[in-house]
C-alpha positions in Angstrom: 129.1 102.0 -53.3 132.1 101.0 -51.0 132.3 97.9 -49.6 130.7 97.8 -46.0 133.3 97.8 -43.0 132.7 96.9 -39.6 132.4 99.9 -37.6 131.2 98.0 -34.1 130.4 94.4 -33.6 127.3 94.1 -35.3 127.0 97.2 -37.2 128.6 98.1 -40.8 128.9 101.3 -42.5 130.1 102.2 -46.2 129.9 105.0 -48.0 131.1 107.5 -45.8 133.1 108.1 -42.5 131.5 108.0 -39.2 130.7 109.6 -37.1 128.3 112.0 -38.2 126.7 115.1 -36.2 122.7 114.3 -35.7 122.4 118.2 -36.1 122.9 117.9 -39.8 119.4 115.6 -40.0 116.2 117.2 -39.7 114.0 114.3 -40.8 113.8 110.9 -39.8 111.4 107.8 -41.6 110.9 104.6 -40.2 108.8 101.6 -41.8 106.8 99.7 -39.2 106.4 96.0 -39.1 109.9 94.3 -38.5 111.7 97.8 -38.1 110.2 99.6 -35.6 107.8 96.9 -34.3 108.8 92.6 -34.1 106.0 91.7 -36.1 104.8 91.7 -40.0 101.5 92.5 -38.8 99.6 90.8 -41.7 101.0 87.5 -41.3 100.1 87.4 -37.7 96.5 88.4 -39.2 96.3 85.5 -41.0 96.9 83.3 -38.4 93.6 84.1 -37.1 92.1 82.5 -40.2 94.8 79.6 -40.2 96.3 81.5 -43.3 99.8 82.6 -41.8 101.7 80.2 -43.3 100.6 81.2 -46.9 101.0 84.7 -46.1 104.0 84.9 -44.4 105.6 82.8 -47.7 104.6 85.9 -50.1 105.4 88.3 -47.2 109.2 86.9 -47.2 109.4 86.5 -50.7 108.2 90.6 -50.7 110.5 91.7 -48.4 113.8 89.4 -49.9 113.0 91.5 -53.2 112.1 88.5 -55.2 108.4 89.6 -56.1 109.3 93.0 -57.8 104.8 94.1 -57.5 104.8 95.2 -54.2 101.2 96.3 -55.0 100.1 93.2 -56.4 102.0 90.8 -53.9 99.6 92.7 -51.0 96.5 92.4 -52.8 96.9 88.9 -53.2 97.4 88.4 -49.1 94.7 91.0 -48.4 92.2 88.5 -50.3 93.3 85.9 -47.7 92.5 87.9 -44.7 88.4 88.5 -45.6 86.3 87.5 -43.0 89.3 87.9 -40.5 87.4 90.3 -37.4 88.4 93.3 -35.5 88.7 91.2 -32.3 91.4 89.1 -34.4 93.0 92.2 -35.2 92.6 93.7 -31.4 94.2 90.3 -30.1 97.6 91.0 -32.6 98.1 94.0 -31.3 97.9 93.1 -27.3 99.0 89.9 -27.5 101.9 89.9 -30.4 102.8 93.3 -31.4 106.1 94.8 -29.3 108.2 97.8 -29.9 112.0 96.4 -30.6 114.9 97.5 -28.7 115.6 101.0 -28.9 113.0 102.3 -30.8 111.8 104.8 -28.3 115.2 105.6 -27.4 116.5 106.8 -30.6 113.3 108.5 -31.8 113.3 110.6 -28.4 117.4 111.7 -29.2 116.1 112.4 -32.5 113.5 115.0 -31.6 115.7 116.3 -28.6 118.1 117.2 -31.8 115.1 118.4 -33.3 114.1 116.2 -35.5 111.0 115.6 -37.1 110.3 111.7 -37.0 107.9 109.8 -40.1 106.7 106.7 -39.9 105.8 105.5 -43.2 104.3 102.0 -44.0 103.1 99.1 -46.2 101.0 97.8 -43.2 98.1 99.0 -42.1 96.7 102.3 -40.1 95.4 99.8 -37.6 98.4 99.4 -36.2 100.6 102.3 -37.7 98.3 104.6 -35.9 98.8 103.2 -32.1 102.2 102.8 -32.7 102.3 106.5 -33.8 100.6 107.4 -30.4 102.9 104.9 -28.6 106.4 106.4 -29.8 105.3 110.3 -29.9 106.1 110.3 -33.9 104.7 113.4 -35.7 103.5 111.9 -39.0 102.7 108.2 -40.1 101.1 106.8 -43.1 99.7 103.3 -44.3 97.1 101.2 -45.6 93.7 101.3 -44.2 91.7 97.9 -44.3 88.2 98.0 -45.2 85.9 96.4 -42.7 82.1 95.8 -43.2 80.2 94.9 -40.1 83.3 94.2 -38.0 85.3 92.0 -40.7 88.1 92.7 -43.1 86.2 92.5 -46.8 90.0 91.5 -48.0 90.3 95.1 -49.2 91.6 98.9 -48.8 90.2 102.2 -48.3 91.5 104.7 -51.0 92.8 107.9 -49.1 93.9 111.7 -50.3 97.4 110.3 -51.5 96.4 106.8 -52.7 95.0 102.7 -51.6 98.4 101.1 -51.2 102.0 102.8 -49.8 104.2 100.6 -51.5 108.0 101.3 -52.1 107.5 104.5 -54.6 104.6 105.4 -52.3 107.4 105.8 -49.3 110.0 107.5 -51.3 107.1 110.0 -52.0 105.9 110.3 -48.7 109.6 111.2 -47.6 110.5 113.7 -50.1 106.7 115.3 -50.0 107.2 115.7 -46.5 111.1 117.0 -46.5 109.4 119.4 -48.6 106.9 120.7 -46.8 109.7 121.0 -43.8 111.9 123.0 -46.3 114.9 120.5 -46.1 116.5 118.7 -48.2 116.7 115.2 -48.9 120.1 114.6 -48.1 119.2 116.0 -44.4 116.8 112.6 -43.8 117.4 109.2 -42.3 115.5 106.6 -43.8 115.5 103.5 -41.6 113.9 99.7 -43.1 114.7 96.3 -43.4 113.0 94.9 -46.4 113.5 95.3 -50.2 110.1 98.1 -50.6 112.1 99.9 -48.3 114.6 100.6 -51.0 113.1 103.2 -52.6 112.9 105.9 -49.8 116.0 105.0 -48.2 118.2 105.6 -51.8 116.2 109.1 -51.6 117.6 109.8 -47.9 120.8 111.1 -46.7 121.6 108.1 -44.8 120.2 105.1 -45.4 119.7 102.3 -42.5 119.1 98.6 -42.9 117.9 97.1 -39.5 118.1 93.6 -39.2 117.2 93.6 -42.7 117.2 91.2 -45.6 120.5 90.8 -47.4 119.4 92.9 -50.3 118.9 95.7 -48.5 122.3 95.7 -45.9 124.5 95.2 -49.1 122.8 99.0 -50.1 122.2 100.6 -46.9 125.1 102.9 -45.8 124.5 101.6 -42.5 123.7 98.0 -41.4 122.4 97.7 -37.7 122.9 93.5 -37.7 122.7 92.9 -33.6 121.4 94.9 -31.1 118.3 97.4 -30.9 117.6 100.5 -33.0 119.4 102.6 -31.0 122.7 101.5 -32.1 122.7 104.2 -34.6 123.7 106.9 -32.3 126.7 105.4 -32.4 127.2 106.0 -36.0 125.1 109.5 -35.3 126.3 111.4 -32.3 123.8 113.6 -30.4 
């Protein structure tokens, strides 16, 4: 891949010229936690049971690329959350969880081009699934904690597809679902900011890193580095 060139202050592209109709996408996919929301949700989890620290260590070393098991990396922070309650959980999301900058803005552009917008996720339905209401996405999948009376038992539920939506679990969820819409791969925007990200977002058209981890700007074909997510309708014109 080309080298990346600044196309705004803040924002780099490679691999192609900008910029691009939004007509020619049909699908969008977002991760979650650090993309379309501020938080990793399962650190702030922790914290509840004066883990975060811990958590957050093998969270960054997930998301930087350096432990290669996304599977394994999450089962081994899942084990620290058990005994963590669904009141813990309730206080994340009011008190901690926002939606960053211009996520609302660019997924309602999207569907006024007629887009179909995915939200596809390591975390956890929890969250994914309020998040879904709170944006007006179509789809979303992710993890589902098991609770037993009220507390997280430091494991997952296995659903239809699978237990955990790592990396290969989003690049699946993305073409399954480009599938089912009759498109194409090439017509979808994959947007992330950590190394599990990778996966879907070399299977999409255009690939977005926002805010991400140096790993994944030096492959995405477009690097949002300042500003909200919005910033790539400047690189994709309505």
């Amino acid at each position: 891949m080309t080298t990346a060139t600044e196309f705004a202050p803040g924002l780099a592209i490679q691999g192609f010229n900008a910029p691009l109709p939004l007509s020619q996408f049909k699908l969008i996919a977002f991760d979650m936690d650090s993309t379309l929301i501020s938080i990793e949700c399962i650190d702030e989890i922790a914290d509840a049971v004066g883990r975060k620290a811990e958590v957050a260590a093998i969270t960054e070393a997930a998301m930087r690329g350096e432990i290669t098991d996304f599977k394994e990396s999450l089962r081994r922070r899942l084990a620290l959350l058990k005994g963590v309650t669904l009141a813990d959980m309730e206080r994340v999301y009011t008190e901690r969880l926002n939606i960053n900058p211009g996520a609302a803005e660019l997924i309602a552009a999207c569907q006024k081009a007629g887009m179909k917008v995915l939200l596809v996720s390591g975390g956890f339905t929890f969250f994914a699934d309020r998040v879904k209401e709170r944006l007006n996405i179509d789809f979303a999948r992710s993890n589902r904690l098991e609770v037993v009376n009220g507390e997280l038992t430091g494991g997952l539920v296995m659903q239809s597809w699978g237990d955990i939506c790592d990396g290969a679990e989003k690049r699946r969820t993305l073409l399954e679902m480009a599938s089912l819409m009759d498109v194409e791969p090439n017509q979808c925007i994959a947007v992330g900011d950590g190394a599990n990200d990778l996966p879907m977002m070399g299977a999409a058209g255009l690939s977005v890193a926002y805010h991400a981890k140096p790993k994944v700007r030096e492959q995405a074909m477009v690097a949002i580095n300042q500003g909200g997510l919005d910033r790539l309708l400047e690189v994709v014109k309505p």
